[in-house]
KOLMIBA-515415 format. One record per residue (C-alpha): residue in one letter; x, y, z. Coordinates in Angstrom, 3 decimals, always signed. Layout:
// residues N
{atom "A", {X, Y, Z}}
...
END
This chain:
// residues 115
{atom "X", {+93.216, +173.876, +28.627}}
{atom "X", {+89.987, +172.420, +29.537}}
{atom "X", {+90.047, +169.730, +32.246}}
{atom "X", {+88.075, +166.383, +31.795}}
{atom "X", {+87.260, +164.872, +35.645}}
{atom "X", {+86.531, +161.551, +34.708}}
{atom "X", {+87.065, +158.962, +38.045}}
{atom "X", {+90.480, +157.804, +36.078}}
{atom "X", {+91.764, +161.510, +35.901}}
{atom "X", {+90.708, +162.202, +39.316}}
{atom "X", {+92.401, +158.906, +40.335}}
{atom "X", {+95.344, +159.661, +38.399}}
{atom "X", {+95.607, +163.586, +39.877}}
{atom "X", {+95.174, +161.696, +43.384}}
{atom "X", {+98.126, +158.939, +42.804}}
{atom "X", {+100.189, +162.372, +41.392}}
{atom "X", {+99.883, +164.013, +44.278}}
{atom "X", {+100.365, +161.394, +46.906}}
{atom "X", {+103.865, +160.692, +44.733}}
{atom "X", {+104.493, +164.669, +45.684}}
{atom "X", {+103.951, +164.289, +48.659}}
{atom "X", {+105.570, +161.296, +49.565}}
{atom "X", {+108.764, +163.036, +48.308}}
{atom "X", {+108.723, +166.372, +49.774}}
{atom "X", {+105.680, +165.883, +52.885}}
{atom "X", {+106.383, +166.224, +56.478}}
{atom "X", {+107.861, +169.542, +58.578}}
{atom "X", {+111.097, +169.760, +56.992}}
{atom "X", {+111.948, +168.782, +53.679}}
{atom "X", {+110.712, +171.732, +51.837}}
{atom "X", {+112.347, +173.790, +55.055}}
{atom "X", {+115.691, +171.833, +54.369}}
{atom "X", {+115.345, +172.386, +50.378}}
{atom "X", {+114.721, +175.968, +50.662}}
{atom "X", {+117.611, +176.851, +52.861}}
{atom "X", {+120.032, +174.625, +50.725}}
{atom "X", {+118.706, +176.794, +47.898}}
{atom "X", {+121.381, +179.379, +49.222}}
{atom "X", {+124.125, +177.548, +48.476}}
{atom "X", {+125.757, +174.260, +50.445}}
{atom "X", {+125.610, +173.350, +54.198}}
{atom "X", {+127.576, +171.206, +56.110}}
{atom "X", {+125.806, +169.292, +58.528}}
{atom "X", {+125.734, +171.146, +61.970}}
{atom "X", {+125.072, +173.947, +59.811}}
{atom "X", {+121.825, +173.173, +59.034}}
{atom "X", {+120.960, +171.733, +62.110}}
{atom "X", {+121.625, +174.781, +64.113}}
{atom "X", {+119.884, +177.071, +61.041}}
{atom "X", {+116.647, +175.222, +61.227}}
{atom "X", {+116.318, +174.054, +64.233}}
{atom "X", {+116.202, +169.994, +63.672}}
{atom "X", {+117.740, +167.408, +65.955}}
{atom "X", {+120.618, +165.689, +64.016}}
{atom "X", {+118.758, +162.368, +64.085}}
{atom "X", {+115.443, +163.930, +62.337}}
{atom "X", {+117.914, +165.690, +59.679}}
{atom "X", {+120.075, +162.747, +59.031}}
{atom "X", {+116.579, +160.574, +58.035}}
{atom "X", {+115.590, +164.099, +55.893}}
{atom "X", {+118.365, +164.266, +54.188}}
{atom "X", {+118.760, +160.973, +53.112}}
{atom "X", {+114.854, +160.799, +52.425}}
{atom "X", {+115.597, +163.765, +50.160}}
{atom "X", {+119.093, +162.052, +48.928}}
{atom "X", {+117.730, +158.541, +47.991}}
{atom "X", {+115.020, +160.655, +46.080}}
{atom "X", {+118.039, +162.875, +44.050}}
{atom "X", {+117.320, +166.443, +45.323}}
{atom "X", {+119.797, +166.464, +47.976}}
{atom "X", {+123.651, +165.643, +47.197}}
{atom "X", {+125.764, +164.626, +50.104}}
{atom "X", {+129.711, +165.090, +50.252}}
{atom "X", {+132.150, +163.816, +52.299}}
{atom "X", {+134.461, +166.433, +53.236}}
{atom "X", {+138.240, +165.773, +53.730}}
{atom "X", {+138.774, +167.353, +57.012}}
{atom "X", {+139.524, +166.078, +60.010}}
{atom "X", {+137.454, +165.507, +61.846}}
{atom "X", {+134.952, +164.419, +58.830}}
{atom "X", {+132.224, +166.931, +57.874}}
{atom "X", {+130.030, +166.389, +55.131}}
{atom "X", {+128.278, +169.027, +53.013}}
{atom "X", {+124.943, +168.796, +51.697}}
{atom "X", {+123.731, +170.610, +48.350}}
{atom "X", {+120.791, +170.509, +46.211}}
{atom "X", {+121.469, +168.496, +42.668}}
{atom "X", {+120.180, +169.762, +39.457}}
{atom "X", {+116.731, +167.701, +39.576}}
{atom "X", {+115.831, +169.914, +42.486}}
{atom "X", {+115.252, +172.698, +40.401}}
{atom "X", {+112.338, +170.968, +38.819}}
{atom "X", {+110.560, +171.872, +42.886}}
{atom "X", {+111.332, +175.439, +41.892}}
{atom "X", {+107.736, +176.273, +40.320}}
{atom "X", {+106.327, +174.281, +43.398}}
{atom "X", {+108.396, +175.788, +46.137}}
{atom "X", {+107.982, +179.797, +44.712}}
{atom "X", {+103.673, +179.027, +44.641}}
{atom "X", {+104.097, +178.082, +48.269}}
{atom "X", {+105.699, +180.914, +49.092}}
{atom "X", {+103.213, +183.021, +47.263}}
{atom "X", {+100.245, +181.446, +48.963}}
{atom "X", {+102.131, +181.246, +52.644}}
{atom "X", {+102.902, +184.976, +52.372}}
{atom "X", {+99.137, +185.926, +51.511}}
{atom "X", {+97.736, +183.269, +53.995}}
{atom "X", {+100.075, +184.629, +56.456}}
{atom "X", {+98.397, +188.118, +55.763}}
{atom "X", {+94.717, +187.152, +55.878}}
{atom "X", {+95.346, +185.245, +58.992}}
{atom "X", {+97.025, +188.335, +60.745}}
{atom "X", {+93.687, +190.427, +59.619}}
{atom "X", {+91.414, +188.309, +60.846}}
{atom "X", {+93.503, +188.897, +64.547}}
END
């Protein structure tokens, strides 16, 4: 499919990506998505797993909750834990999340060749 880079297209692929971005940018919402890919996490779960101050992953989450990747549930235990899991939308990241991987991995290698 030939590609047609007219200032409206390149505009358009700008305002595309910026939307992307302003979804699933910063340290760790693609760290928080991938993890959650394993199943659900309560909480101090993930907080201990990735490393992320509870205050920094309570604004993630509910970055990536108001934005319908991320499902939250209230558990009924006492005390209250809630469990996060990724909703069906998520899985339209999937194609996004597996090319990062890709290119990390090989990135990863060049960079440990060039040391």
């Amino acid at each position: 499919m030939e590609q047609i880079h007219t200032e409206k297209a390149c505009k358009q692929a700008r305002l595309a990506i910026q939307d992307t971005l302003d979804v699933v940018g910063g340290k760790w919402k693609l760290v928080l998505i991938t993890v959650l890919r394993n199943g659900p996490k309560k909480f101090n779960e993930l907080s201990r797993e990735i490393g992320i101050s509870p205050r920094i992953l309570s604004k993630e989450l509910q970055e990536l909750e108001s934005h319908g990747l991320v499902s939250r549930t209230v558990c009924n235990t006492k005390p209250v834990t809630v469990e996060y899991a990724l909703t069906e939308y998520s899985e339209t990241l999937s194609e996004v999340v597996m090319s990062m991987h890709q290119w990390g991995v090989k990135h990863r290698q060049r960079v440990m060749e060039l040391v």
